[in-house]
Residue frames as qw, qx, qy, qz and C-alpha x, y, z in Angstrom:
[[0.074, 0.831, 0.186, 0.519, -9.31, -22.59, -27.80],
 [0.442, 0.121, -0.465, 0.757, -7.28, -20.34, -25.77],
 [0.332, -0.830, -0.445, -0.055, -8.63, -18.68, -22.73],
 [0.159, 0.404, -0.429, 0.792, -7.56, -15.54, -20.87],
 [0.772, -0.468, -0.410, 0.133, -7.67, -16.83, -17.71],
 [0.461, 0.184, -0.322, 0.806, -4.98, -14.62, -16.17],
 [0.471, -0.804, -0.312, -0.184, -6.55, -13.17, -12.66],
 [0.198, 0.587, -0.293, 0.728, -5.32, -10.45, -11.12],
 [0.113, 0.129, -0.740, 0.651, -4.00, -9.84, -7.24],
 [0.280, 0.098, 0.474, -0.829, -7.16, -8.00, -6.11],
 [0.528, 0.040, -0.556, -0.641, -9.70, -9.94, -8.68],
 [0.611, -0.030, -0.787, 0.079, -8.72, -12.96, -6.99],
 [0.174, -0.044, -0.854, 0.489, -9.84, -11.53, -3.68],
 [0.622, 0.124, 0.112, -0.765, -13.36, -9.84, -4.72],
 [0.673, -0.136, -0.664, -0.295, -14.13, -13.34, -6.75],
 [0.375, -0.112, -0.868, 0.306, -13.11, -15.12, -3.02],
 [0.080, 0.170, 0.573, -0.797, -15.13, -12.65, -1.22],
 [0.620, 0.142, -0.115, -0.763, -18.14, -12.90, -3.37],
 [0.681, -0.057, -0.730, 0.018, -17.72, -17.09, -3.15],
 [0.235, -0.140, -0.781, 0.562, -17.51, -16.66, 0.98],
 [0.146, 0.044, 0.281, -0.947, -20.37, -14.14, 1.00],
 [0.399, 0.473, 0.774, -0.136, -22.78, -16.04, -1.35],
 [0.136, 0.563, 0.524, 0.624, -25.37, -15.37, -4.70],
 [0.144, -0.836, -0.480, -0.223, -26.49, -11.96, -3.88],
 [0.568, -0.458, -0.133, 0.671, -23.90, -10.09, -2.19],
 [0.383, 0.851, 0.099, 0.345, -23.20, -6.52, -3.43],
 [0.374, 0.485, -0.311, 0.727, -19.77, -3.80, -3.25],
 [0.348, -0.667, 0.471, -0.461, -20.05, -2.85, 0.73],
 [0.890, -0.360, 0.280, 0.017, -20.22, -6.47, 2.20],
 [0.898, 0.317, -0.059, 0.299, -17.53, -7.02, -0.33],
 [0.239, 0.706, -0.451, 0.491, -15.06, -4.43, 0.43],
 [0.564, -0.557, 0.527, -0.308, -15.48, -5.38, 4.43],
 [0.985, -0.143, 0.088, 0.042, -15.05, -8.69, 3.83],
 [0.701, 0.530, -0.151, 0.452, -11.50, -7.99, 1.96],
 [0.126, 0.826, -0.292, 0.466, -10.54, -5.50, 4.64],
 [0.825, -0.446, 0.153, -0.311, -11.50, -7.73, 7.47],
 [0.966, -0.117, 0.195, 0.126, -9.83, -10.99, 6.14],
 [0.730, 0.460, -0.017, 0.505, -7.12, -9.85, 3.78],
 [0.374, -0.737, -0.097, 0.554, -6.29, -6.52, 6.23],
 [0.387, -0.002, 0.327, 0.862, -6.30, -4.62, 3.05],
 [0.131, 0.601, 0.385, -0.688, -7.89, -1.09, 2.51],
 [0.258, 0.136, 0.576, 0.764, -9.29, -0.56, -0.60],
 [0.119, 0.174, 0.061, -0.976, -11.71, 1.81, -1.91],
 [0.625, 0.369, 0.641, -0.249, -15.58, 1.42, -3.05],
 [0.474, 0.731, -0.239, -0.429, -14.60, 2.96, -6.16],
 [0.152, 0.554, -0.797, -0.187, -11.92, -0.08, -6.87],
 [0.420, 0.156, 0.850, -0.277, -14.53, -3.09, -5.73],
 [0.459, 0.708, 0.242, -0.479, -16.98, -1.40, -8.29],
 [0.405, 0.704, -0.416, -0.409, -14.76, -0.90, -10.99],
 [0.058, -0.311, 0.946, 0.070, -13.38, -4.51, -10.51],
 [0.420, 0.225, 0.763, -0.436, -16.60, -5.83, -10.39],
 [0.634, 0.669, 0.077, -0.380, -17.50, -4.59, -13.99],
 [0.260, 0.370, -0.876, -0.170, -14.04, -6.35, -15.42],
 [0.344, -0.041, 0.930, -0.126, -15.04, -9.43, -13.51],
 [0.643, 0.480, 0.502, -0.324, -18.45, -9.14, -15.31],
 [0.603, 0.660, -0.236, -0.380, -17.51, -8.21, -18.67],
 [0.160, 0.476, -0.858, -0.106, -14.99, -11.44, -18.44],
 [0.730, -0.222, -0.427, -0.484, -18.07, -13.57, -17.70],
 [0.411, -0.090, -0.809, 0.410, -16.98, -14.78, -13.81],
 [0.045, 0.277, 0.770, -0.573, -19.88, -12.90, -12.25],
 [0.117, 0.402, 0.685, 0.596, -23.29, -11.93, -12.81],
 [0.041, 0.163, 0.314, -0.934, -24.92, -8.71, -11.75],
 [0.145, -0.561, -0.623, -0.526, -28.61, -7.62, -10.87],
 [0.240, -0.315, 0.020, -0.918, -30.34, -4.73, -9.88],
 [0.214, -0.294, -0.912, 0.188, -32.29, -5.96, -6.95],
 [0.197, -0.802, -0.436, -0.358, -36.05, -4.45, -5.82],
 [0.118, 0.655, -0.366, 0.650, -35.53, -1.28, -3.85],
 [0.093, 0.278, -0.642, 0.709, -34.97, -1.04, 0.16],
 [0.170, -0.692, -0.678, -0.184, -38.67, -1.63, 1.83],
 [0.375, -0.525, -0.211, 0.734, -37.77, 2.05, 3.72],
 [0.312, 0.934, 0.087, -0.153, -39.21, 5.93, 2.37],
 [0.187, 0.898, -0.378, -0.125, -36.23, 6.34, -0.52],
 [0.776, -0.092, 0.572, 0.247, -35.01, 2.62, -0.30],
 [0.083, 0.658, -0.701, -0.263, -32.01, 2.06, -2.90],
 [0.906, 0.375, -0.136, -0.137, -31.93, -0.25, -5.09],
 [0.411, -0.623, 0.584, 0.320, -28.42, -2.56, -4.89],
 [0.739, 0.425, -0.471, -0.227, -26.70, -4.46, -7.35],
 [0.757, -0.479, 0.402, -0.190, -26.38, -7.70, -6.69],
 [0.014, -0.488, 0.860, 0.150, -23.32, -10.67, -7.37],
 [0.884, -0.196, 0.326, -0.271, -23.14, -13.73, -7.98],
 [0.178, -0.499, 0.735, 0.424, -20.35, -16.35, -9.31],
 [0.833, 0.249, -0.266, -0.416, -20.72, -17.91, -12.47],
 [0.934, 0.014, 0.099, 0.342, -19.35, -21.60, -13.28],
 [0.681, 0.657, -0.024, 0.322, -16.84, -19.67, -14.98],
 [0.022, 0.795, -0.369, 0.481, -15.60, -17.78, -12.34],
 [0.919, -0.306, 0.205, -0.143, -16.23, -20.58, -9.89],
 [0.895, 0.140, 0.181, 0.383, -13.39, -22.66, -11.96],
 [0.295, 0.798, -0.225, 0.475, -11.61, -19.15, -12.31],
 [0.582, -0.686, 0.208, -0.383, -11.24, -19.41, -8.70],
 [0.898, -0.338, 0.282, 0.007, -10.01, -22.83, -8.49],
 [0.788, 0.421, 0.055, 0.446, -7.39, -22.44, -10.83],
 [0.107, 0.742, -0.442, 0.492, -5.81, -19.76, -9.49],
 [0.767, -0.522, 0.310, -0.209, -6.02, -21.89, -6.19],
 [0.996, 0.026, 0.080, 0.017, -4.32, -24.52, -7.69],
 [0.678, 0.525, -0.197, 0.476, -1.69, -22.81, -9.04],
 [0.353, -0.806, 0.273, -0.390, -1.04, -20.77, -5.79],
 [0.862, -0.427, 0.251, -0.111, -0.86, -24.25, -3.90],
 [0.912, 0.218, 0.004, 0.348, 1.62, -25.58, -6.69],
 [0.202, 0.882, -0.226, 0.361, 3.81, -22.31, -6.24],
 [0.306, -0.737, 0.459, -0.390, 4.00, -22.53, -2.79],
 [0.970, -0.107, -0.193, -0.101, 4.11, -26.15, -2.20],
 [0.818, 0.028, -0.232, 0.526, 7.51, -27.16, -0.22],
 [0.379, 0.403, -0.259, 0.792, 8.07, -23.54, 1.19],
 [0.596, -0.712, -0.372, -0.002, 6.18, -24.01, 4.31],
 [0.575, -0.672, -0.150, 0.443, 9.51, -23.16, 6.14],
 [0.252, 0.315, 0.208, 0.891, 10.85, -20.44, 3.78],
 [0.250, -0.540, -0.286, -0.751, 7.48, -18.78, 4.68],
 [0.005, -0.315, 0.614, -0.724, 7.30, -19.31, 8.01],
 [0.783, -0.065, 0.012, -0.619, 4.04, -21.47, 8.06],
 [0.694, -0.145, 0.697, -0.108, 4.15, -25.64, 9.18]]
C-alpha cells in the first residue's frame, strides 16, 4: 500500500524541532527552536497551521494540557511524535544523506 510520505521543507523542521524538544512541547518553544537553529523567521500562525497538517497526517499527536497554576492560567496544546512521524523523520534523513552524499566539497563542508 502506497503511502504519502512526501514532507515538506518547513514540516521537516517542526517534526525535528518537536523530536529535539521532546513529548510535550507546544508552538512557542517550537518556533524558537527553528529560529535559533535553522536562523529562519517564521510566524506562530505557520508553526500552528503546520502542526494541524502534521496531525491530520498522523506524525504527531496533540493535547490540551491542564491550565497554567497562575489567576487566568492558559491552557497549551501539547506535541508529541508518533512512530509514524518518528520514521517520517528518518526517511527524509536518509534521503537527504543519500542526496548529498559525495558533495562535501561542492558544498563547502569536509
Amino acid at each position: 500500500m502506497a503511502r504519502d510520505d512526501s514532507l515538506g521543507e518547513f514540516e521537516h523542521l517542526v517534526l525535528l524541532a518537536v523530536l529535539r524538544l521532546g513529548d510535550g512541547t507546544y508552538g512557542v518553544p517550537i518556533r524558537d527552536e527553528i529560529v535559533e537553529r535553522a536562523g529562519r523567521d517564521v510566524s506562530f500562525g505557520a508553526v500552528y497551521s503546520t502542526l494541524r497538517r502534521l496531525e491530520s497526517k498522523g506524525w504527531i499527536e496533540t493535547w490540551m494540557s491542564t491550565p497554567t497554576p497562575v489567576k487566568g492560567g492558559r491552557s497549551r496544546k501539547r506535541v508529541r511524535l508518533t512512530p509514524a512521524g518518528l520514521e517520517t523523520v528518518q526517511r527524509a534523513q536518509e534521503r537527504l544523506a543519500r542526496m548529498t552524499e559525495g558533495l562535501g566539497g561542492v558544498l563547502g563542508q569536509p
